[in-house]
Legacy VTK file of the C-alpha trace (Angstrom):
# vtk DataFile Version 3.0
C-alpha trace
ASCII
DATASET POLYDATA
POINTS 222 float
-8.732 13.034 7.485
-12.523 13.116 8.568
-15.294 10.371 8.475
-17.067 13.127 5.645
-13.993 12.850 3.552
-13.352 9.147 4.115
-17.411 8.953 2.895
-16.510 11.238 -0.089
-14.009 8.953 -1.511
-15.901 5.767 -1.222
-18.934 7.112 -3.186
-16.440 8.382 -5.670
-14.718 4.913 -6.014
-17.862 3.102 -6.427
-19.208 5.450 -8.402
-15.735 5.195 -10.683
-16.074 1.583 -11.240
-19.619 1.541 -11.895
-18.952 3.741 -15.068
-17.841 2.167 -18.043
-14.136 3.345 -19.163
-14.020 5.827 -16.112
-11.038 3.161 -14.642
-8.348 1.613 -14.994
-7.829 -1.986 -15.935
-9.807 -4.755 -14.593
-7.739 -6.783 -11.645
-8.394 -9.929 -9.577
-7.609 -10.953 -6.234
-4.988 -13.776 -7.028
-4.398 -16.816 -5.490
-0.554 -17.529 -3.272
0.004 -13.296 -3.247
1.101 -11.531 -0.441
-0.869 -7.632 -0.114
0.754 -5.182 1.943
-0.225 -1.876 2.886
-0.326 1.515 4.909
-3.726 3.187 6.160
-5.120 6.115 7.994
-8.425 7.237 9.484
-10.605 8.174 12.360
-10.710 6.035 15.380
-13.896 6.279 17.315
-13.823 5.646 21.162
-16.571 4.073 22.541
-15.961 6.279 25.648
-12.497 7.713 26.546
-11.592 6.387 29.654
-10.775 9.189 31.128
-14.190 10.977 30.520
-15.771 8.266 31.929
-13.379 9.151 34.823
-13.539 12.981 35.190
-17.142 12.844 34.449
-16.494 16.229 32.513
-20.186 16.003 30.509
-19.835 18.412 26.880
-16.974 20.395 27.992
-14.441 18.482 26.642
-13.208 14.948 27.705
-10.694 14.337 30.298
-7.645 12.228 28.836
-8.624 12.323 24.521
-11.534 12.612 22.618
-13.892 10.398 21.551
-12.466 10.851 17.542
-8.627 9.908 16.970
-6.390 10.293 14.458
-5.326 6.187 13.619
-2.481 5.130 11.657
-0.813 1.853 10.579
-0.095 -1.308 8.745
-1.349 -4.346 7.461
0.494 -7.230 5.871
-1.695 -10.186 3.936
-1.159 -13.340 2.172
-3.987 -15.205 0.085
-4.504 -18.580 0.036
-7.090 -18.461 -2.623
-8.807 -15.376 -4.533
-11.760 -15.626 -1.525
-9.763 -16.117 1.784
-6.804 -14.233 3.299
-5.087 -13.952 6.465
-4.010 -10.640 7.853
-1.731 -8.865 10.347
-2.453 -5.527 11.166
-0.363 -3.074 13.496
-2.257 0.610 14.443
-1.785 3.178 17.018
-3.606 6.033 18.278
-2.767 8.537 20.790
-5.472 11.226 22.503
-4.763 14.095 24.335
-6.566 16.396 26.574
-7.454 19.749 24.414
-7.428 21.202 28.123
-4.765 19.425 30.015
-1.868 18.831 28.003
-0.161 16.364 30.298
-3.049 13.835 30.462
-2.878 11.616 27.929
-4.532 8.406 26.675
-2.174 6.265 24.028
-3.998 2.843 22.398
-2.201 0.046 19.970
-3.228 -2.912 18.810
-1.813 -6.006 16.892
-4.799 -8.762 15.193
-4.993 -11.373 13.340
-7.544 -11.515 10.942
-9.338 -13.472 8.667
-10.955 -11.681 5.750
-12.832 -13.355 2.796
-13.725 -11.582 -0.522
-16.669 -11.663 -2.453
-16.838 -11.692 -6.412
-13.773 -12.852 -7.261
-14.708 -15.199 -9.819
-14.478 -12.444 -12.681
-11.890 -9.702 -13.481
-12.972 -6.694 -11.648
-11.727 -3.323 -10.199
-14.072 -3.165 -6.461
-14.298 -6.175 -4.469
-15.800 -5.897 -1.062
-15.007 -8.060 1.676
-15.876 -8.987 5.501
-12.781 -9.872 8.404
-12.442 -10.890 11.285
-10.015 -12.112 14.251
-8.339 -11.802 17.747
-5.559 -9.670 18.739
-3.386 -7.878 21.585
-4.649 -4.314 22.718
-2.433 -1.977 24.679
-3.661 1.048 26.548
-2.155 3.305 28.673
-2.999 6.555 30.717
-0.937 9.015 31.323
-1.438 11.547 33.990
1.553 13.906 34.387
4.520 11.579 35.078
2.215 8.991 36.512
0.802 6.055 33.614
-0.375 3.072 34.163
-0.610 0.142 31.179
-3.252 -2.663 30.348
-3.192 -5.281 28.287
-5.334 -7.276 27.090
-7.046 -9.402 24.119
-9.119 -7.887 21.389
-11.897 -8.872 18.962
-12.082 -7.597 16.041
-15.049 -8.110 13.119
-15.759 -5.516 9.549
-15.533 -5.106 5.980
-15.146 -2.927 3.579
-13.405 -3.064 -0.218
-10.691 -3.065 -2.617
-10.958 -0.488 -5.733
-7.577 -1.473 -7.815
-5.946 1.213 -9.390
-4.311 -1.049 -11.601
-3.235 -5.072 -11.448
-0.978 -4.107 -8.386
-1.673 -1.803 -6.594
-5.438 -1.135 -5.000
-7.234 1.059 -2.324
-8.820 -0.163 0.493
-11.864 1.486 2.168
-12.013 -0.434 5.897
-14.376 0.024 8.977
-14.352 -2.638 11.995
-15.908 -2.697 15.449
-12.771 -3.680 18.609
-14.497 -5.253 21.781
-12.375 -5.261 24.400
-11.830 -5.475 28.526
-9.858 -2.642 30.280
-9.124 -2.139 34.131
-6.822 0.892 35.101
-6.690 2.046 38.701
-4.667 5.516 39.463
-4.649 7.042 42.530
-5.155 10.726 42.660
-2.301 12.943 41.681
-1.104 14.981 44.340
-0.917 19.279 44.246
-3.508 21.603 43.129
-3.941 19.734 40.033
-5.902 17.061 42.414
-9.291 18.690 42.163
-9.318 18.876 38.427
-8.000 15.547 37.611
-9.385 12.645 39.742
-8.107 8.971 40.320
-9.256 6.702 38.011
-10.667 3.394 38.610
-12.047 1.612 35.431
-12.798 -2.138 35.287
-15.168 -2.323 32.206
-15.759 -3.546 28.721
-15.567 -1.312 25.241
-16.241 -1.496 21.467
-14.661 1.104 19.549
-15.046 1.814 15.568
-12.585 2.071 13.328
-12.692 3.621 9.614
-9.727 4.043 7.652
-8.115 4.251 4.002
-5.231 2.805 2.863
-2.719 2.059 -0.167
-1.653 -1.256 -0.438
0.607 -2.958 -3.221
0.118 -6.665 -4.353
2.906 -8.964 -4.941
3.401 -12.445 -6.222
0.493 -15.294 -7.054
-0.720 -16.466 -9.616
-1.928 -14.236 -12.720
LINES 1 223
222 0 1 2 3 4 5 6 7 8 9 10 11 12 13 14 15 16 17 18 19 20 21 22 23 24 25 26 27 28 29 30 31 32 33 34 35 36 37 38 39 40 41 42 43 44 45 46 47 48 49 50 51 52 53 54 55 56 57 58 59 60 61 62 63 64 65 66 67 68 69 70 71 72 73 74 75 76 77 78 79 80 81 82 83 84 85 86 87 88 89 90 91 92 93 94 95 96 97 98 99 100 101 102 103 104 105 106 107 108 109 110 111 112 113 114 115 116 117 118 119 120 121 122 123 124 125 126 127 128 129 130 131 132 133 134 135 136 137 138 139 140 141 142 143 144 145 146 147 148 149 150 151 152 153 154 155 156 157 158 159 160 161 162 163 164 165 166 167 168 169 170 171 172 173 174 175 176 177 178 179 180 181 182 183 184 185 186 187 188 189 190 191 192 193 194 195 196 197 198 199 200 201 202 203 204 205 206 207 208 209 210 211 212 213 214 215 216 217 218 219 220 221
């Protein structure tokens, strides 16, 4: 899944529910309901750590590219049809397109706040803004030799819910992760040593996110 196709489908959703009888029923966000929910998308370094290391310019970055496949989960409970609080599990792995034992794995684990606008009528799109703290886990992998940090997160986006029906809706999200990250690995030893350098890093990032999911809606008040 690419950022064109992710595009397609939100112009096609909003385009969907600004047609009259071109969707399904009308839907509302309702109040003491728990939403939970799968998602995929692109995940956007804002410079792979190891390209920063191996200083490799346009041929290709040393330890993942700056585009990732993401994947995970989210699991939500609102209080009222405008505020909900989120947990939200993803992972991402990156690995050289040269060097297939370099490697640069990322998860991360938030908790968000999101609030929802128009949700005073029955509708099928309702877009939203979020934001929270979290854990972040990175590690590098160089041959046999990794090395792990971890380390806290901030998170902040929006995006919106198109309902397919009363109970089950698709989400459209993008989000910006600031975080710290210090790795320091010594060079690795044999031949490989000139192509591959130690890496010191010791610096602060902010990725992008964009993703769809599915997500079902269970429970509250109708």
């Amino acid at each position: 899944m690419n950022l064109r196709r992710m595009a397609a489908l939100g112009v096609f959703l909003l385009v969907s529910a600004a047609v009259p009888g071109a969707s399904p029923a009308l839907a509302e966000v309702r109040p003491k309901s728990f939403e939970f929910g799968i998602f995929a998308g692109n995940y956007n370094f804002d410079t792979p750590f190891l390209f920063l290391a191996g200083g490799r310019g346009d041929s290709g970055s040393l330890g993942g590219s700056r585009l990732s496949q993401f994947f995970g989960a989210r699991l939500g409970y609102n209080f009222t049809p405008h505020w909900e609080v989120e947990l939200t599990y993803g992972d991402v792995s990156s690995r050289d397109t040269r060097y297939r034992d370099v490697k640069h794995d990322l998860t991360n684990e938030e908790l968000t706040v999101t609030y929802n606008f128009l949700t005073t009528t029955q509708r099928k799109l309702f877009p939203y803004v979020t934001g929270g703290m979290g854990k972040l886990t990175n590690k590098i992998t160089v041959f046999s030799d990794g090395t792990v940090d971890k380390t806290n997160l901030v998170t902040a986006g929006g995006g919106f819910r198109y309902f397919v029906n009363k109970t089950m809706a698709v989400r459209v999200d993008g989000r910006w992760n600031t975080y710290s990250a210090r790795f320091d690995i010594p060079d690795p030893d044999g031949p490989i040593r000139n192509i591959v350098p130690g890496i010191f890093i010791d610096d602060r990032f902010t990725d992008f996110e964009l993703t769809v999911g599915l997500f079902g809606i269970m429970g509250g008040k109708k």
